[in-house]
N, C-alpha and C positions, 0 to 999 in steps of 0.2 A: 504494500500500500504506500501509498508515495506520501514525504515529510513535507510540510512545509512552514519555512518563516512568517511569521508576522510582526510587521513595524505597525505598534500603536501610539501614534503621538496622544501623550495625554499629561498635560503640563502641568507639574510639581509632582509628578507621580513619586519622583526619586526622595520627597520630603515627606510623606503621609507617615502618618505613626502605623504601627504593626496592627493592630484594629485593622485599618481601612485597609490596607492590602488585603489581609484577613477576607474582610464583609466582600472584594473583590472577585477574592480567591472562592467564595462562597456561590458569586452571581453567576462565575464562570462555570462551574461544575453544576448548578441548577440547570442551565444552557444543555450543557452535554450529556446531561440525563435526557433532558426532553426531547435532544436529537440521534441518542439509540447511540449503540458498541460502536458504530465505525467510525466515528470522529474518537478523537484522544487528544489531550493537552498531556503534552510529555513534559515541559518546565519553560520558566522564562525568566528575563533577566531585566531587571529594573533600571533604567537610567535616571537621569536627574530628571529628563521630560517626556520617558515616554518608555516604552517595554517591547520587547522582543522575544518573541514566545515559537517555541518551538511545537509543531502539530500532527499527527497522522492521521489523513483524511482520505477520502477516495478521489475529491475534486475539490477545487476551491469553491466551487459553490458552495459548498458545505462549510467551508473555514469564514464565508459571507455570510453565510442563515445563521455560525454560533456568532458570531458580533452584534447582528441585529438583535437575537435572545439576550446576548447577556448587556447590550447595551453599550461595550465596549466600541472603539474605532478599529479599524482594518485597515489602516492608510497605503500599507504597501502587502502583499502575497508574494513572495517566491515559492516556484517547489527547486528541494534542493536532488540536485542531481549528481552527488556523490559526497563522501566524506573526508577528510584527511587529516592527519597529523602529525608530528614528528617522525615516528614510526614509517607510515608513505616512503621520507627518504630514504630506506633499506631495502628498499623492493621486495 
């Protein structure tokens, strides 16, 4: 099933107290329930203005209908098409 990024601008996110990530982290997963097994939020990472969350979906359509639910932005979508790391350079 293909991964994909999301860039959510959402500004002072990287300021919230741990609550409101919390109650965030709460809206996302009410989302993902109401849209069945094939979507998944693997994890994401909070900047000062905005969040990058990691997805396993079947289509972006899907990674648009959990934004709409949980009310969050979707400003950008990539699907990633490979992975790499240190490791890579060993062949």
């Amino acid at each position: 099933m293909p991964k994909y990024i999301i860039e959510r601008e959402i500004l002072g996110i990287g300021s919230m107290p741990p609550a409101e990530l919390q109650d965030g982290a709460q809206k996302s997963n009410e989302a993902l329930h109401a849209l069945g097994p094939k979507i998944q939020w693997v994890e994401s990472y909070v900047t000062s203005d905005g969040t990058y969350c990691v997805y396993i979906a079947p289509n972006e359509e899907m990674i648009r209908e959990h934004a709409k639910l949980s009310g969050f932005p979707a400003n950008k979508i990539v699907e990633v098409k490979a992975r790499i790391d240190p490791t890579t350079a060993e062949g």
